[in-house]
KOLMI-777266 format. One record per residue (C-alpha): residue number from 1; residue in one letter; x, y, z. Coordinates in steps of 0.02 Angstrom, whole numbers. Last residue first. Example, Ala and Ser with C-alpha at 12.3 -4.5 7.8 and 13.67 -1.06 7.14 Angstrom:
@k 2	r S	px 684	py -53	pz 357
@k 1	r A	px 615	py -225	pz 390
END
This chain:
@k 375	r X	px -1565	py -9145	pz 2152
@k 374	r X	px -1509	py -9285	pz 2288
@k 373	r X	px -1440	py -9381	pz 2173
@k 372	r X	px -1364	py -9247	pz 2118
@k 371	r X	px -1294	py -9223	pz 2271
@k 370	r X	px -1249	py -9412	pz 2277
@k 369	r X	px -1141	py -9373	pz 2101
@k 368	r X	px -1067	py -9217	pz 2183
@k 367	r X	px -1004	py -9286	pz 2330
@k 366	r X	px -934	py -9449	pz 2227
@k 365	r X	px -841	py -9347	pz 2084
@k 364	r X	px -780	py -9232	pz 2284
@k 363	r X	px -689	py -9388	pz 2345
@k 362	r X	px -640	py -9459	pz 2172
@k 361	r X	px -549	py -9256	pz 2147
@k 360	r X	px -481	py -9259	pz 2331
@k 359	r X	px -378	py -9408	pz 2327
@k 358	r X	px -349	py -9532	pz 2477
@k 357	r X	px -297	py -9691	pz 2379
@k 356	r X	px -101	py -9622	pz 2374
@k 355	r X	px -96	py -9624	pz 2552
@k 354	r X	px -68	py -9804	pz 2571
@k 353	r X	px 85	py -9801	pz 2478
@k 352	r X	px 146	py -9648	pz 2589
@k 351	r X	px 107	py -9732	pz 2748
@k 350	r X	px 197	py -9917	pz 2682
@k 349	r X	px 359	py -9793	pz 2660
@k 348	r X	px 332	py -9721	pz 2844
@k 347	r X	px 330	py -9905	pz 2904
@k 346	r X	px 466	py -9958	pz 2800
@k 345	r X	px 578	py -9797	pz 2883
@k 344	r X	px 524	py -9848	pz 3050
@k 343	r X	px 564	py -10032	pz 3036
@k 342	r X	px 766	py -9996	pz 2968
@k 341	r X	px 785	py -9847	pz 3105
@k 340	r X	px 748	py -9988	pz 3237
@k 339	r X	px 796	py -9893	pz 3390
@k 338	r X	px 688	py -9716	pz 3369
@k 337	r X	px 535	py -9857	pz 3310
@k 336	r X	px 577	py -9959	pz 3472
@k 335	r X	px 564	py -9801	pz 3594
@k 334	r X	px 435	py -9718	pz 3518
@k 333	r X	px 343	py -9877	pz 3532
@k 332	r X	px 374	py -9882	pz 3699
@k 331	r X	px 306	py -9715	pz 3740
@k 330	r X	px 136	py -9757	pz 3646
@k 329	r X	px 133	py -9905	pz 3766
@k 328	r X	px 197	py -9825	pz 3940
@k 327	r X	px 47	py -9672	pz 3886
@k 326	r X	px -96	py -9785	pz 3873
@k 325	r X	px -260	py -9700	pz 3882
@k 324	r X	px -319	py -9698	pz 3717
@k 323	r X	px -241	py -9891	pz 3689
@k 322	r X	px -103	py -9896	pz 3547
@k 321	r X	px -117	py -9892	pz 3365
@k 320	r X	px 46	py -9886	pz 3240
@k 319	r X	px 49	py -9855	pz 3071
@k 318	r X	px 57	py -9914	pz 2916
@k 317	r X	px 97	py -10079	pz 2938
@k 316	r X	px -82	py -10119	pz 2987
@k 315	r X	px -211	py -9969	pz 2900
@k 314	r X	px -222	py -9823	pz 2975
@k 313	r X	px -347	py -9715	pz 2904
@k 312	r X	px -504	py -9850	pz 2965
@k 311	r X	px -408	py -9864	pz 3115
@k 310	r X	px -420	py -9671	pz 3171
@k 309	r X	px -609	py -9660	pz 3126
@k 308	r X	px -621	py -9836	pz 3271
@k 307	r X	px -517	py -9757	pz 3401
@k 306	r X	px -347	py -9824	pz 3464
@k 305	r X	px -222	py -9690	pz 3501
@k 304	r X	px -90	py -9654	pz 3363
@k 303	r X	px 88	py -9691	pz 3322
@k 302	r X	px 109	py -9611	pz 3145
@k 301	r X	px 271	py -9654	pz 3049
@k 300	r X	px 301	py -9522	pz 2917
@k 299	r X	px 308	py -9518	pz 2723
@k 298	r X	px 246	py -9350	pz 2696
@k 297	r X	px 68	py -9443	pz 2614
@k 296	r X	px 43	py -9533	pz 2801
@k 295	r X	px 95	py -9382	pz 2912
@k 294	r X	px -70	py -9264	pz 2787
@k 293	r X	px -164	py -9419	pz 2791
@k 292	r X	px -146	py -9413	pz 2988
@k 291	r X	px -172	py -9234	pz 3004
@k 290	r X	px -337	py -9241	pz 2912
@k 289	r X	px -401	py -9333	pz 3060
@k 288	r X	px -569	py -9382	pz 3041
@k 287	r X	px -726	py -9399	pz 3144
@k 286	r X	px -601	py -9334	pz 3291
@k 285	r X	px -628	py -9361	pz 3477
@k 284	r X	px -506	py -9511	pz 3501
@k 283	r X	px -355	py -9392	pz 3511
@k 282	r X	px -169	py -9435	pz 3537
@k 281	r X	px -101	py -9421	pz 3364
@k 280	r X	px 82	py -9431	pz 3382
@k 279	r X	px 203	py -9419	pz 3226
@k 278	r X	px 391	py -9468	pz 3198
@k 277	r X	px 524	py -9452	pz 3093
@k 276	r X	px 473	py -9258	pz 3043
@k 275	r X	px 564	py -9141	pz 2908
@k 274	r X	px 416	py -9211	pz 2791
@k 273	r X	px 294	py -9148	pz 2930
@k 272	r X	px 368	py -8989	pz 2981
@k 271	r X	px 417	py -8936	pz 2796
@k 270	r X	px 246	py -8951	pz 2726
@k 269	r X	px 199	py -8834	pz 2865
@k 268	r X	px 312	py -8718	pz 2806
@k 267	r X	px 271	py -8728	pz 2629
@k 266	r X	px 100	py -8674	pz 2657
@k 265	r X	px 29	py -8669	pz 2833
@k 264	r X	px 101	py -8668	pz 3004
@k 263	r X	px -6	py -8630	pz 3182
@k 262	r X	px 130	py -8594	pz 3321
@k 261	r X	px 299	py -8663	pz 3298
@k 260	r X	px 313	py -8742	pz 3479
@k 259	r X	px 491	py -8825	pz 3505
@k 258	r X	px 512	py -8947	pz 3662
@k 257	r X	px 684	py -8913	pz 3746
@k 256	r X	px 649	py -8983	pz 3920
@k 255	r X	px 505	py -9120	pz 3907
@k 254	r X	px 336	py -9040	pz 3870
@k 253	r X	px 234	py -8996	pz 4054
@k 252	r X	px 236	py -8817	pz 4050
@k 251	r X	px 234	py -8790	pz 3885
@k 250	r X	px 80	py -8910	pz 3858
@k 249	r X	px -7	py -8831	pz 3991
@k 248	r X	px 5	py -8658	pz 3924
@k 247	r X	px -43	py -8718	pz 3763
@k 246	r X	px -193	py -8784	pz 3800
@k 245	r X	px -308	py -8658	pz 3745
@k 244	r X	px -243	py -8672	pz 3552
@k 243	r X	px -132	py -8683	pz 3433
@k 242	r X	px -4	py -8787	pz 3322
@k 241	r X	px 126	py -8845	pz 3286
@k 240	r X	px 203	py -8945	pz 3415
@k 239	r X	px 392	py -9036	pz 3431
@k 238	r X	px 472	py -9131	pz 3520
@k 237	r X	px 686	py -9187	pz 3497
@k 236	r X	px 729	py -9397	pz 3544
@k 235	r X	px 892	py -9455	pz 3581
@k 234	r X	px 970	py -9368	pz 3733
@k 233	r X	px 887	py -9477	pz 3858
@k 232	r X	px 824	py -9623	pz 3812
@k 231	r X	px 699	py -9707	pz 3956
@k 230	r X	px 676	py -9531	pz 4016
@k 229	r X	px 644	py -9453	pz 3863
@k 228	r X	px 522	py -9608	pz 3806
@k 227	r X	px 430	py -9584	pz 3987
@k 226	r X	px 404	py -9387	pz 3949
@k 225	r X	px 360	py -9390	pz 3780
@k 224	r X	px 227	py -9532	pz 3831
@k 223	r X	px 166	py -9399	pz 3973
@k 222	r X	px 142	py -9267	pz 3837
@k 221	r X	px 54	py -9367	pz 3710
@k 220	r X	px -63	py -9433	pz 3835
@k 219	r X	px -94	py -9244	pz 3900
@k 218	r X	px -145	py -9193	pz 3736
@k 217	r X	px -298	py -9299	pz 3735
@k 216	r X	px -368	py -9171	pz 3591
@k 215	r X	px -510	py -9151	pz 3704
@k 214	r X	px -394	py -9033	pz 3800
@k 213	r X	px -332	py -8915	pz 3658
@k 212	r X	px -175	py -8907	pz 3562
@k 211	r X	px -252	py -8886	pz 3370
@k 210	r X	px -155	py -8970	pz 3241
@k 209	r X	px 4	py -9065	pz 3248
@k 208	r X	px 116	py -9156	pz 3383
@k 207	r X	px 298	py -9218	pz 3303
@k 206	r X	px 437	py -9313	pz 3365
@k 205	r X	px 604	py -9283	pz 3281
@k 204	r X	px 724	py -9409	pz 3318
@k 203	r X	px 931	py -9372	pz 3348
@k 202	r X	px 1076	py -9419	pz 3291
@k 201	r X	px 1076	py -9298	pz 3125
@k 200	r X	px 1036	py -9145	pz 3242
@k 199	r X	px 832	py -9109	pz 3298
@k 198	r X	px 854	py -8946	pz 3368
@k 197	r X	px 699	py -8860	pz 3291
@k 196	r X	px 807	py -8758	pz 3176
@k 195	r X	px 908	py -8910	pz 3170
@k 194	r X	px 781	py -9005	pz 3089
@k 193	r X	px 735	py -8868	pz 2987
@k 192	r X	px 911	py -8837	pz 2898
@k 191	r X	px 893	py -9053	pz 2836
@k 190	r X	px 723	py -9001	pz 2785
@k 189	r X	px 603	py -9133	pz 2715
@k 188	r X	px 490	py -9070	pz 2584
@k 187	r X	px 511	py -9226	pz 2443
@k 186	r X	px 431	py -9317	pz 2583
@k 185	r X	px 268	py -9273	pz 2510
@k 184	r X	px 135	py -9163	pz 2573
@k 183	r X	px 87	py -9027	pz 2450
@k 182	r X	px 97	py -9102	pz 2300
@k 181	r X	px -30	py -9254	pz 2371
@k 180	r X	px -131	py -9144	pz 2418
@k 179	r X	px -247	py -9264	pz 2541
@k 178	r X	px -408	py -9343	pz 2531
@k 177	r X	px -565	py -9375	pz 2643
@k 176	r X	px -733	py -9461	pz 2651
@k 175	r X	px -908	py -9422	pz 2626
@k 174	r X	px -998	py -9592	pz 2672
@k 173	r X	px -1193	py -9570	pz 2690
@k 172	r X	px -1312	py -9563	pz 2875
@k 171	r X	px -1474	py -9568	pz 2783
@k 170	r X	px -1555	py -9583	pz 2959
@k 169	r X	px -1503	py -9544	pz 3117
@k 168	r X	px -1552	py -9657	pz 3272
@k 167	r X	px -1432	py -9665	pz 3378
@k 166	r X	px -1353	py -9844	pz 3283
@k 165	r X	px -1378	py -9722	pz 3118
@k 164	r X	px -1261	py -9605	pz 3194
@k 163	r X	px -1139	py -9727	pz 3250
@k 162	r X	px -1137	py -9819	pz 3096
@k 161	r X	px -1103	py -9654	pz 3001
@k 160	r X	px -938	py -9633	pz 3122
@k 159	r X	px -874	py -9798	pz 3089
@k 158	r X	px -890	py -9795	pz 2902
@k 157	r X	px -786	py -9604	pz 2905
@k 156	r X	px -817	py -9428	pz 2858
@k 155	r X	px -1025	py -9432	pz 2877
@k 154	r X	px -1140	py -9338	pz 2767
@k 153	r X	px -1304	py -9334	pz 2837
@k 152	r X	px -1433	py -9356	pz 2682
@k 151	r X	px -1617	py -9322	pz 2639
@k 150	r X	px -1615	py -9161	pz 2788
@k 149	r X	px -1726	py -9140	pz 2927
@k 148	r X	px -1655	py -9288	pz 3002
@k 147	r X	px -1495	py -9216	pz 3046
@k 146	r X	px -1553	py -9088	pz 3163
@k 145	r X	px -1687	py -9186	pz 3281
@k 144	r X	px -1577	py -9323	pz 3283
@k 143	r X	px -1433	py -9213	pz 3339
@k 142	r X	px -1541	py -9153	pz 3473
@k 141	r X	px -1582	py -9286	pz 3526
@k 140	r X	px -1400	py -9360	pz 3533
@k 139	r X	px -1362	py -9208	pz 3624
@k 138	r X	px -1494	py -9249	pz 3765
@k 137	r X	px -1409	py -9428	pz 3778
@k 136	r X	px -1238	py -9372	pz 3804
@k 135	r X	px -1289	py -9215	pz 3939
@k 134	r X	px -1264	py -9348	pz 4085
@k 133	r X	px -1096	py -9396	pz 4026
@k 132	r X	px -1013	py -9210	pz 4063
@k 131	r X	px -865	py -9250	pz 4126
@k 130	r X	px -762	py -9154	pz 3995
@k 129	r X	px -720	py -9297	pz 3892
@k 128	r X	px -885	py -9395	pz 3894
@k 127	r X	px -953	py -9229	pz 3834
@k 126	r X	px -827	py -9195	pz 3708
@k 125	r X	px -855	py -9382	pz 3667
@k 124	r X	px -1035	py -9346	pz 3633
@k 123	r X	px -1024	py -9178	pz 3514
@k 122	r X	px -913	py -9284	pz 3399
@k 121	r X	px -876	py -9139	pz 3275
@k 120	r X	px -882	py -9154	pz 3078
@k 119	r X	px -1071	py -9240	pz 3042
@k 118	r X	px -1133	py -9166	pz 2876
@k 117	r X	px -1308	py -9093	pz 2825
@k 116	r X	px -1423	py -9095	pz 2664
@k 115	r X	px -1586	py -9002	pz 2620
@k 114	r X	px -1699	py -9009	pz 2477
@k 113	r X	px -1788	py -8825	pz 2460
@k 112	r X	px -1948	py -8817	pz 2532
@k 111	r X	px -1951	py -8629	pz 2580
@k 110	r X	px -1971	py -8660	pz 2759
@k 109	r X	px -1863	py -8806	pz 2776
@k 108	r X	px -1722	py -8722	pz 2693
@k 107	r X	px -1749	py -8567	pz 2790
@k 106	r X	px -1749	py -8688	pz 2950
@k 105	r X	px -1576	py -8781	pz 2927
@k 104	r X	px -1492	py -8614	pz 2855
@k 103	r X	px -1550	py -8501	pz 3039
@k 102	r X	px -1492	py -8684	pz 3105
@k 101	r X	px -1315	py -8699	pz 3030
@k 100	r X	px -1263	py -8514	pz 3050
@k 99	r X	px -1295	py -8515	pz 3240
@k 98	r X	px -1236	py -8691	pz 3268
@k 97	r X	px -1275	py -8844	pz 3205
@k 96	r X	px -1148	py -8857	pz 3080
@k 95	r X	px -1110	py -8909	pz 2900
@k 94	r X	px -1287	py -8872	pz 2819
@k 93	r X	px -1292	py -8888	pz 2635
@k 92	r X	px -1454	py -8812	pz 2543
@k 91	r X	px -1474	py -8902	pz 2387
@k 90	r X	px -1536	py -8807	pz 2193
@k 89	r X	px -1499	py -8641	pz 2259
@k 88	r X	px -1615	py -8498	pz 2250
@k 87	r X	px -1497	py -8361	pz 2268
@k 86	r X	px -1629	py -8219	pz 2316
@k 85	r X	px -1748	py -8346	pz 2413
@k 84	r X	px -1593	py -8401	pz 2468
@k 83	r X	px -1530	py -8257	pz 2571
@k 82	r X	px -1694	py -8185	pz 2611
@k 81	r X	px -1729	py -8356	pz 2721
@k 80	r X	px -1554	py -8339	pz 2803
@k 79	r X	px -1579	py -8151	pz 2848
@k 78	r X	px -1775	py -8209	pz 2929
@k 77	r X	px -1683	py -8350	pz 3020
@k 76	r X	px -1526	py -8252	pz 3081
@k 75	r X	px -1488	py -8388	pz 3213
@k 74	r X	px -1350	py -8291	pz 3325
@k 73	r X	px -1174	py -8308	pz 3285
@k 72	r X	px -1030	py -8396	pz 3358
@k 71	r X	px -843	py -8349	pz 3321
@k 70	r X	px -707	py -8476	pz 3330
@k 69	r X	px -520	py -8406	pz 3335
@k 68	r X	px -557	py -8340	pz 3511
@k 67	r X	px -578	py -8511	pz 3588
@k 66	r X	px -712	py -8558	pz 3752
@k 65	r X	px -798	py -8376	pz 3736
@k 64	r X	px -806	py -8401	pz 3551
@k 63	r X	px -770	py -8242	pz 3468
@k 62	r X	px -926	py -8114	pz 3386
@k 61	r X	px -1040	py -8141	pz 3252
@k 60	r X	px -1100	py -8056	pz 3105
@k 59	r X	px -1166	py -8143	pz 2947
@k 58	r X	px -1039	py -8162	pz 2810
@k 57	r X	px -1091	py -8203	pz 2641
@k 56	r X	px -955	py -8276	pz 2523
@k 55	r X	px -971	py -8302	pz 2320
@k 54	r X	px -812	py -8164	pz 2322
@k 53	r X	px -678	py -8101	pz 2440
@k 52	r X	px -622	py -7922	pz 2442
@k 51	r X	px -656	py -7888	pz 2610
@k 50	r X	px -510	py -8037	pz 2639
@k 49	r X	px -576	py -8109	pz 2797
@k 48	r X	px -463	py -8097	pz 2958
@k 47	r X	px -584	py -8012	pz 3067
@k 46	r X	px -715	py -8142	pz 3051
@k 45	r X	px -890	py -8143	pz 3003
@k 44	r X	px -996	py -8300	pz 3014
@k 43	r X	px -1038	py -8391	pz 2858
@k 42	r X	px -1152	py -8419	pz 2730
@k 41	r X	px -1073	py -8486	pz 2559
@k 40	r X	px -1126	py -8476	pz 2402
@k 39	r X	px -1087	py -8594	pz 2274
@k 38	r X	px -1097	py -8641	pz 2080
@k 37	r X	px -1056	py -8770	pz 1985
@k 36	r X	px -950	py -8788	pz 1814
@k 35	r X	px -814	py -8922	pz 1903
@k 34	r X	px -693	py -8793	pz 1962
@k 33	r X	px -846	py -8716	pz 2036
@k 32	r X	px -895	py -8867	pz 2148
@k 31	r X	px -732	py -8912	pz 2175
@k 30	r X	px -688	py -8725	pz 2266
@k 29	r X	px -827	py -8775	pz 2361
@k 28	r X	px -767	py -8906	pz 2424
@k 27	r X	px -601	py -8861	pz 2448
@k 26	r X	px -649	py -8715	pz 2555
@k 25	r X	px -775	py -8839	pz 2662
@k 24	r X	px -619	py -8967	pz 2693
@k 23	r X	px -519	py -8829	pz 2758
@k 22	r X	px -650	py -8737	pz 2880
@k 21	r X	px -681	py -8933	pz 2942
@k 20	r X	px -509	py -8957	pz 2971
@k 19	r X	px -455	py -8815	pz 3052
@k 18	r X	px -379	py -8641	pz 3040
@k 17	r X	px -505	py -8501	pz 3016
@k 16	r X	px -477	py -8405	pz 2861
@k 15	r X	px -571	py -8503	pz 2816
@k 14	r X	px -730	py -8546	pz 2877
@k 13	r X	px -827	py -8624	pz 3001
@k 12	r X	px -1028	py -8575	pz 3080
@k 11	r X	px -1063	py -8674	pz 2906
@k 10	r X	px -1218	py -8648	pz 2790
@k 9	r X	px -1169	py -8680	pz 2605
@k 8	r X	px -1309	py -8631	pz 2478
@k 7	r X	px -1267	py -8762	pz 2323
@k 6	r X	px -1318	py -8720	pz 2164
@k 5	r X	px -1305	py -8867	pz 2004
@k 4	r X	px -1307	py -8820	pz 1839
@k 3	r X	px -1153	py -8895	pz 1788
@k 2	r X	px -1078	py -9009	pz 1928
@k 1	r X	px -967	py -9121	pz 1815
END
């Protein structure tokens, strides 16, 4: 239980943003008061927002130049500080390092109040993937200098906190993922979906999901579409859902026929993935890919580029990993899983036995026992 305990959330994310790391911070703290705690959380503003909303503080802010459905705000240092003075919370918990993130970072510092932060967003492979290797040692110092302010960095995956504490970051502690296990389950397949999205009884639905955007490796999944179209023509249906500033690329370069939903939540989205035979996770950027455990607990085969946060989801059997740059191998696996029915439906039954150890209530027991700790 979390009785007593106060938690002043800092995070430059929030719903009703769509993506992982607005998700995972809405279920948190929606644990945290399900469980007798108490949370406030500091955010940017957003046009979206429900005005009627409660336990959330919105500073203001204005849209990402790189993505309009981010929003960056300055660091209101001297708003932050009044803010939990006035709460006085028993941890301050710093998600980004951003606007929101530091004004939090340094009114928790300057008050005294114990501090924690996680690690969402590899900052160094964006650089690595935008060209931009020469910046990858500055960020690490700055990371360094943000993280280890705080007692704890809280860290989605194993592989990811070794790589923080091999760059120096210390107290670099396992805060992992689950899934809604209700919500994605093959019981939500969708014979009148599938042909919505043209995928007919002969054919095999291959699915993209979550944000289309360069450093998603995109492009990978679009040329292996390509090669497995051409190598079996007529058999295979894409389809995205999702958003972002890629999408004009990835229409213009999806095999003939693609589908693109747009962002999907609820039901819908529940739909997509059970209605789905296939998956494709191209990206090696992400500390975590709720997408994955959201394929793996509808039942679906994931093929997915190799990166060490990807392989600790995917177990063998359960999935299959290819090289991150390796479009004629992810391809021809598409092409053997679309001709071997049999193997592809054992491999999406392995997925869904292997999701059922990714639950949210031991996920966020643990959380609040180390913030305790921390207490």
């Amino acid at each position: 239980m979390a009785s007593g305990i106060r938690i002043a959330l800092f995070t430059d994310t929030f719903v009703p943003q769509v993506n992982g790391v607005a998700r995972t911070l809405d279920r948190f703290a929606d644990a945290l008061r399900s469980r007798g705690g108490d949370v406030r959380v500091f955010t940017t503003s957003d046009p979206q927002s429900d005005a009627r909303e409660t336990g959330v503080t919105r500073f203001p802010s204005i849209p990402f130049w790189g993505d309009p459905h981010l929003r960056m705000a300055p660091v209101f240092t001297a708003r932050a500080r009044r803010a939990l003075e006035a709460y006085a919370p028993s941890v301050a918990f710093v998600a980004t390092p951003f606007g929101i993130g530091l004004a939090g970072r340094s009114a928790a510092l300057a008050l005294g109040i114990p501090l924690v932060t996680s690690y969402h967003t590899h900052f160094a492979a964006y650089a690595r993937y935008y060209g931009l290797k020469l910046v990858e040692p500055f960020s690490w110092g700055a990371l360094r200098w943000f993280h280890n302010a705080g007692l704890r960095t809280y860290c989605p995956t194993r592989t990811v906190a070794r790589e923080l504490a091999a760059h120096g970051i210390a107290n670099a502690t396992l805060w992992s993922r689950g899934v809604e296990h209700a919500r994605f389950h093959p019981g939500h397949r969708s014979r009148a979906l599938r042909h919505a999205l043209g995928a007919g009884d002969d054919r095999v639905l291959v699915v993209y999901v979550g944000r289309i955007s360069r450093e998603k490796n995109i492009d990978l999944a679009l040329r292996a579409m390509r090669i497995a179209n051409r190598t079996l023509p007529g058999r295979f249906t894409f389809a995205f859902a999702g958003d972002g500033p890629y999408m004009k690329r990835a229409r213009a370069t999806a095999p003939a026929g693609t589908a693109f939903t747009g962002r999907l939540g609820g039901v819908p989205l529940s739909e997509f993935y059970a209605s789905a035979d296939l998956m494709l996770f191209p990206s090696t950027t992400d500390t975590f890919g709720n997408v994955l455990l959201e394929a793996l607990a509808s039942g679906v085969a994931v093929i997915a580029a190799q990166s060490g946060p990807t392989a600790e989801i995917i177990a063998p059997g359960t999935g299959t990993l290819v090289a991150a740059d390796d479009a004629d191998a992810m391809a021809a696996e598409m092409v053997a899983l679309a001709l071997d029915g049999g193997r592809r439906r054992g491999i999406g039954a392995a997925a869904l036995r292997a999701a059922a150890s990714f639950n949210w209530d031991a996920v966020f027991d643990r959380l609040i026992e180390d913030l305790r700790a921390v207490v």
